[in-house]
N, C-alpha and C positions, 0 to 999 in steps of 0.2 A: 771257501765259503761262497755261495750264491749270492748272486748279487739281482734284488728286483728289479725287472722291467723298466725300462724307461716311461713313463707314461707321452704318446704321442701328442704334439701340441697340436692344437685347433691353427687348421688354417684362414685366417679373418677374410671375408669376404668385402671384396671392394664396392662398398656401397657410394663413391662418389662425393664426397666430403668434401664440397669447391669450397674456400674461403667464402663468406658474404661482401658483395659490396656495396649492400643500403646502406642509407642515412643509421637507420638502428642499428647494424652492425658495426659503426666507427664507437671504435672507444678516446674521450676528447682527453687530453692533460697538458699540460704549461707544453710540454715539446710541439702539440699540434693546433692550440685553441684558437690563433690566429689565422692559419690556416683556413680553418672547419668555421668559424665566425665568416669569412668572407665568402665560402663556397654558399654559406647558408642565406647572405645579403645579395646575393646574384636577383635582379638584375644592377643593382645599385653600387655598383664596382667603383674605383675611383677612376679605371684607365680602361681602354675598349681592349688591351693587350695588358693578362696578367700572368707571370710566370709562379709557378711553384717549384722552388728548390730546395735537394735535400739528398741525403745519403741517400743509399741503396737500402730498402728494406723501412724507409720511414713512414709510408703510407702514403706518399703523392696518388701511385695509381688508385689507390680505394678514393681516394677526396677529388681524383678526376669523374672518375665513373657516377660517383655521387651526384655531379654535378651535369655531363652528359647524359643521363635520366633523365635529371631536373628541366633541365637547360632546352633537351632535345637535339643536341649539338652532333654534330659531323665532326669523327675522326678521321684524320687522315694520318700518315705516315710523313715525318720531318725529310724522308733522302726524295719524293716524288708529289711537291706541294703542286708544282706547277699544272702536273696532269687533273686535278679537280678541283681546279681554281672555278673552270666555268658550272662546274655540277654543285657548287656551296649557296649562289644567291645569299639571302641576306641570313642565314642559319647561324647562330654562335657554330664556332668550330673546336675541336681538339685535336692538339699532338701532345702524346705522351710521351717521355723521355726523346724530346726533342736534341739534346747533344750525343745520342746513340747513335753510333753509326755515320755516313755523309749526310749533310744539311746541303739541301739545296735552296741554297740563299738568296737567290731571284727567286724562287718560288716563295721563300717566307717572307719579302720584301714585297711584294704583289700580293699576297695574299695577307699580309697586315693592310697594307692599303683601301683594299675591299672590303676588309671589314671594316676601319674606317669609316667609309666611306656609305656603308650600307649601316651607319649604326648597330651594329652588333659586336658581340665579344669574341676575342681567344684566348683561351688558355693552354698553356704549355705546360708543360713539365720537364724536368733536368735535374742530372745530379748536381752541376756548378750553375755558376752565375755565365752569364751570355757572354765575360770579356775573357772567360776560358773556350769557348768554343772554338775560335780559328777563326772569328768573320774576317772576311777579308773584301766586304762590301761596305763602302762605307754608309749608305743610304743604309744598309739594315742595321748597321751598329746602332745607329742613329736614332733609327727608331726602337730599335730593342732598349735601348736608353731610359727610353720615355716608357717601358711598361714600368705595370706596378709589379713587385717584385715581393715576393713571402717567402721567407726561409722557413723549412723544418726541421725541427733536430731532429736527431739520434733519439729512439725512444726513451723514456727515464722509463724507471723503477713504475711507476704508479699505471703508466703508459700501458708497458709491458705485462704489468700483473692482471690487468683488465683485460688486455686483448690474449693472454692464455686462458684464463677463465671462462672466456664467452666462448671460447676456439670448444672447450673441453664441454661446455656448456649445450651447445649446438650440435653435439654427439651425444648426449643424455648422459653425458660420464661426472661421475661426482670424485672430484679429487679435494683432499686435505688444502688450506692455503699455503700449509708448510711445505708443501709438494710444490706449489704453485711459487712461493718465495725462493725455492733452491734455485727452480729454473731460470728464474730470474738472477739471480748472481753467477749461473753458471753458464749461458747460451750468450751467443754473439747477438748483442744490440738491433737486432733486426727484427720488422713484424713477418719477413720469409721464412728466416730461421725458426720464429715463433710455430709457426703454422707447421713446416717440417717435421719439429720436435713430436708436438702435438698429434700429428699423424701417426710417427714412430710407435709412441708411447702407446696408444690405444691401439693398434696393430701387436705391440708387444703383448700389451694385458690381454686380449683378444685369446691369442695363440698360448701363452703360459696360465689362462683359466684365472688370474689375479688381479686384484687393486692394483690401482696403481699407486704406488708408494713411493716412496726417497729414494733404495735401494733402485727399485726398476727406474726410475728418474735419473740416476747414479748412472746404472749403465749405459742406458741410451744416450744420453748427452757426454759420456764417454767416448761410445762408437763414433760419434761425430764429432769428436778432438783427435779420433783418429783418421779421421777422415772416410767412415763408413757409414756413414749417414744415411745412402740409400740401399742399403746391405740390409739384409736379414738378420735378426739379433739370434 
Protein backbone atom coordinates (compact mmCIF):
# COMPACT_ATOMS: atom_id res chain seq x y z
CA UNK A 1 0.00 0.00 0.00
CA UNK A 2 1.21 3.61 -0.90
CA UNK A 3 1.83 5.74 1.47
CA UNK A 4 1.17 9.81 0.71
CA UNK A 5 3.72 12.31 0.79
CA UNK A 6 4.88 13.75 3.58
CA UNK A 7 3.64 17.23 3.34
CA UNK A 8 7.04 19.71 3.72
CA UNK A 9 6.88 21.94 6.77
CA UNK A 10 7.37 25.87 6.25
CA UNK A 11 10.51 26.98 7.46
CA UNK A 12 9.53 30.18 9.93
CA UNK A 13 11.50 32.93 9.20
CA UNK A 14 13.45 34.81 12.00
CA UNK A 15 11.83 37.85 12.21
CA UNK A 16 13.65 39.08 15.60
CA UNK A 17 11.31 38.57 18.42
CA UNK A 18 13.53 40.34 21.39
CA UNK A 19 11.65 40.21 24.62
CA UNK A 20 10.16 44.00 25.43
CA UNK A 21 11.74 45.84 28.14
CA UNK A 22 9.38 48.99 28.59
CA UNK A 23 7.54 50.08 31.56
CA UNK A 24 4.27 48.52 29.21
CA UNK A 25 5.81 45.41 28.69
CA UNK A 26 6.27 44.37 32.67
CA UNK A 27 3.43 42.37 33.72
CA UNK A 28 3.15 43.47 37.77
CA UNK A 29 1.63 40.51 40.42
CA UNK A 30 2.27 39.89 44.38
CA UNK A 31 5.75 38.02 43.17
CA UNK A 32 6.99 41.54 41.64
CA UNK A 33 4.72 44.63 42.93
CA UNK A 34 7.18 45.76 45.29
CA UNK A 35 9.71 45.75 43.13
CA UNK A 36 8.04 47.67 39.98
CA UNK A 37 6.23 50.13 42.88
CA UNK A 38 9.90 51.46 43.83
CA UNK A 39 11.41 51.36 40.20
CA UNK A 40 8.24 53.52 39.51
CA UNK A 41 9.09 56.10 42.78
CA UNK A 42 12.63 56.60 41.56
CA UNK A 43 13.78 59.41 42.41
CA UNK A 44 12.23 59.07 45.75
CA UNK A 45 14.05 55.92 47.00
CA UNK A 46 14.61 55.34 50.69
CA UNK A 47 18.68 54.73 50.29
CA UNK A 48 21.15 56.30 47.38
CA UNK A 49 22.10 52.26 47.16
CA UNK A 50 19.13 49.84 46.21
CA UNK A 51 19.63 46.18 45.40
CA UNK A 52 17.13 43.98 43.61
CA UNK A 53 17.28 40.25 44.42
CA UNK A 54 15.94 37.31 43.12
CA UNK A 55 16.02 33.88 41.24
CA UNK A 56 17.24 33.50 37.95
CA UNK A 57 14.58 34.21 35.45
CA UNK A 58 12.30 36.65 37.92
CA UNK A 59 12.50 39.82 36.01
CA UNK A 60 15.32 41.86 37.92
CA UNK A 61 16.87 42.62 34.47
CA UNK A 62 13.44 43.86 32.78
CA UNK A 63 12.71 46.23 36.25
CA UNK A 64 16.60 47.34 35.63
CA UNK A 65 16.29 48.49 32.19
CA UNK A 66 12.91 50.02 33.07
CA UNK A 67 14.50 51.99 35.28
CA UNK A 68 17.97 52.79 33.24
CA UNK A 69 15.70 54.40 30.45
CA UNK A 70 13.96 56.29 33.07
CA UNK A 71 16.81 57.12 35.26
CA UNK A 72 19.27 57.68 32.37
CA UNK A 73 21.78 55.64 34.35
CA UNK A 74 25.27 54.17 33.38
CA UNK A 75 25.70 50.60 33.44
CA UNK A 76 28.79 49.16 34.17
CA UNK A 77 29.88 45.60 34.72
CA UNK A 78 30.37 44.39 38.77
CA UNK A 79 34.12 42.43 37.92
CA UNK A 80 35.77 46.26 36.40
CA UNK A 81 33.76 49.16 38.58
CA UNK A 82 37.00 50.80 39.31
CA UNK A 83 37.85 51.43 35.49
CA UNK A 84 34.70 54.02 35.14
CA UNK A 85 34.58 55.31 38.47
CA UNK A 86 35.97 58.73 36.79
CA UNK A 87 33.62 58.57 33.44
CA UNK A 88 30.06 58.32 35.87
CA UNK A 89 30.15 62.09 37.59
CA UNK A 90 26.92 62.48 39.38
CA UNK A 91 24.79 59.82 36.68
CA UNK A 92 22.46 57.19 38.78
CA UNK A 93 24.43 54.13 37.80
CA UNK A 94 23.63 50.27 36.99
CA UNK A 95 25.15 46.78 37.59
CA UNK A 96 23.08 44.02 36.76
CA UNK A 97 23.63 40.61 38.28
CA UNK A 98 26.20 42.13 40.37
CA UNK A 99 27.17 38.56 42.41
CA UNK A 100 27.93 37.04 38.52
CA UNK A 101 31.19 36.40 38.17
CA UNK A 102 34.33 38.43 40.30
CA UNK A 103 33.23 41.72 42.26
CA UNK A 104 35.67 43.91 42.33
CA UNK A 105 34.95 45.32 45.70
CA UNK A 106 37.16 48.36 45.95
CA UNK A 107 35.66 49.45 42.91
CA UNK A 108 32.02 48.95 44.50
CA UNK A 109 33.17 50.39 47.80
CA UNK A 110 34.32 53.77 45.80
CA UNK A 111 31.91 53.79 43.67
CA UNK A 112 29.05 53.57 46.37
CA UNK A 113 30.90 56.36 48.00
CA UNK A 114 30.52 58.62 44.81
CA UNK A 115 27.33 58.24 44.47
CA UNK A 116 26.90 59.11 47.85
CA UNK A 117 28.54 61.67 47.70
CA UNK A 118 27.26 63.27 44.40
CA UNK A 119 23.53 62.58 45.53
CA UNK A 120 22.58 60.20 43.11
CA UNK A 121 21.40 56.44 43.10
CA UNK A 122 22.65 52.77 42.31
CA UNK A 123 21.07 49.95 41.71
CA UNK A 124 22.26 46.38 41.50
CA UNK A 125 20.88 43.38 40.82
CA UNK A 126 21.76 39.59 42.28
CA UNK A 127 20.44 36.43 42.54
CA UNK A 128 21.35 36.42 46.67
CA UNK A 129 21.64 38.85 49.33
CA UNK A 130 25.13 40.69 49.41
CA UNK A 131 26.23 38.25 52.77
CA UNK A 132 26.40 35.45 50.02
CA UNK A 133 28.63 37.20 47.93
CA UNK A 134 32.22 36.46 49.45
CA UNK A 135 32.99 40.24 50.57
CA UNK A 136 35.77 40.21 52.11
CA UNK A 137 36.06 44.09 52.46
CA UNK A 138 34.75 45.16 55.41
CA UNK A 139 33.96 48.99 54.48
CA UNK A 140 31.77 47.43 51.62
CA UNK A 141 30.01 45.03 53.67
CA UNK A 142 29.28 47.81 55.66
CA UNK A 143 27.84 49.74 53.30
CA UNK A 144 26.08 47.06 51.37
CA UNK A 145 24.37 46.90 54.85
CA UNK A 146 22.91 50.09 54.51
CA UNK A 147 21.31 49.57 51.09
CA UNK A 148 17.59 49.19 50.59
CA UNK A 149 17.18 45.86 49.75
CA UNK A 150 13.82 44.18 47.39
CA UNK A 151 13.35 40.65 47.01
CA UNK A 152 11.54 39.03 44.01
CA UNK A 153 10.04 35.94 43.93
CA UNK A 154 9.77 33.10 41.61
CA UNK A 155 6.98 34.03 39.29
CA UNK A 156 3.47 32.73 40.68
CA UNK A 157 0.67 31.52 38.47
CA UNK A 158 -1.04 35.02 37.67
CA UNK A 159 2.68 36.46 37.09
CA UNK A 160 3.50 33.88 34.60
CA UNK A 161 0.07 33.63 32.66
CA UNK A 162 0.36 37.46 31.75
CA UNK A 163 3.87 37.47 30.78
CA UNK A 164 3.02 34.28 28.14
CA UNK A 165 0.19 35.98 26.89
CA UNK A 166 1.61 39.37 26.16
CA UNK A 167 4.91 37.14 24.86
CA UNK A 168 2.14 35.33 22.31
CA UNK A 169 0.49 38.61 22.16
CA UNK A 170 3.39 40.66 20.60
CA UNK A 171 3.66 38.15 17.79
CA UNK A 172 0.02 38.62 16.73
CA UNK A 173 -0.62 34.94 17.83
CA UNK A 174 -3.96 34.15 19.49
CA UNK A 175 -3.71 31.10 21.80
CA UNK A 176 -6.64 29.56 23.88
CA UNK A 177 -6.06 30.51 27.83
CA UNK A 178 -6.22 26.77 28.28
CA UNK A 179 -3.11 26.52 26.26
CA UNK A 180 -1.69 29.38 28.15
CA UNK A 181 -2.76 27.65 31.76
CA UNK A 182 -1.07 24.21 30.73
CA UNK A 183 2.13 26.01 30.23
CA UNK A 184 2.00 27.45 33.19
CA UNK A 185 1.78 24.13 35.37
CA UNK A 186 4.15 22.73 32.98
CA UNK A 187 7.40 25.00 32.39
CA UNK A 188 10.11 25.86 35.00
CA UNK A 189 9.15 29.09 37.06
CA UNK A 190 11.00 31.36 34.87
CA UNK A 191 10.07 34.56 32.89
CA UNK A 192 13.52 32.93 30.31
CA UNK A 193 11.94 29.70 30.14
CA UNK A 194 8.76 31.83 29.47
CA UNK A 195 9.98 33.59 26.47
CA UNK A 196 11.85 30.28 25.14
CA UNK A 197 8.87 28.29 25.17
CA UNK A 198 6.95 31.00 23.52
CA UNK A 199 9.49 31.18 20.71
CA UNK A 200 9.57 27.34 20.41
CA UNK A 201 5.97 27.10 20.01
CA UNK A 202 5.28 29.68 17.32
CA UNK A 203 8.35 28.51 15.40
CA UNK A 204 6.68 25.03 15.76
CA UNK A 205 3.04 26.26 14.45
CA UNK A 206 5.00 28.38 11.79
CA UNK A 207 6.66 25.26 10.30
CA UNK A 208 3.57 22.42 10.85
CA UNK A 209 0.85 25.23 9.14
CA UNK A 210 -1.27 24.89 12.80
CA UNK A 211 -2.81 26.51 15.94
CA UNK A 212 -1.31 26.34 18.56
CA UNK A 213 -2.90 24.05 20.72
CA UNK A 214 -2.31 21.65 24.03
CA UNK A 215 -1.17 18.80 21.94
CA UNK A 216 1.68 21.17 20.20
CA UNK A 217 2.13 22.82 23.82
CA UNK A 218 2.52 19.02 25.01
CA UNK A 219 5.32 18.50 22.76
CA UNK A 220 7.32 21.37 22.88
CA UNK A 221 7.59 21.87 26.66
CA UNK A 222 8.20 18.02 26.47
CA UNK A 223 11.45 18.59 24.07
CA UNK A 224 12.49 20.75 26.79
CA UNK A 225 12.04 18.14 29.77
CA UNK A 226 14.26 16.42 27.61
CA UNK A 227 16.56 18.78 27.33
CA UNK A 228 16.09 19.85 23.56
CA UNK A 229 14.72 22.98 23.95
CA UNK A 230 16.99 24.60 21.42
CA UNK A 231 16.45 21.56 18.84
CA UNK A 232 14.18 21.50 16.13
CA UNK A 233 10.87 19.87 16.85
Amino acid sequence: MSREPRKPRQLPLDLGHSPGFSRDDLVVSAANAQAASLIDRWPAWPAPVVLLAGPAGSGKTHLAAIWREHAGAVEISGSDIAAHIGEIGAAPVLIDDVDRGRLDQDGLFHLINTVRGAGSHLLLTARSFPAAWGVTLPDLASRLKAAATVEIEEPDDLLLAGVITKLFADRQVEVDPHVVQFLVRRIERSLSTAIRVVDRLDRAALEQKTRITRALAAETVGAFDAGQGELEL
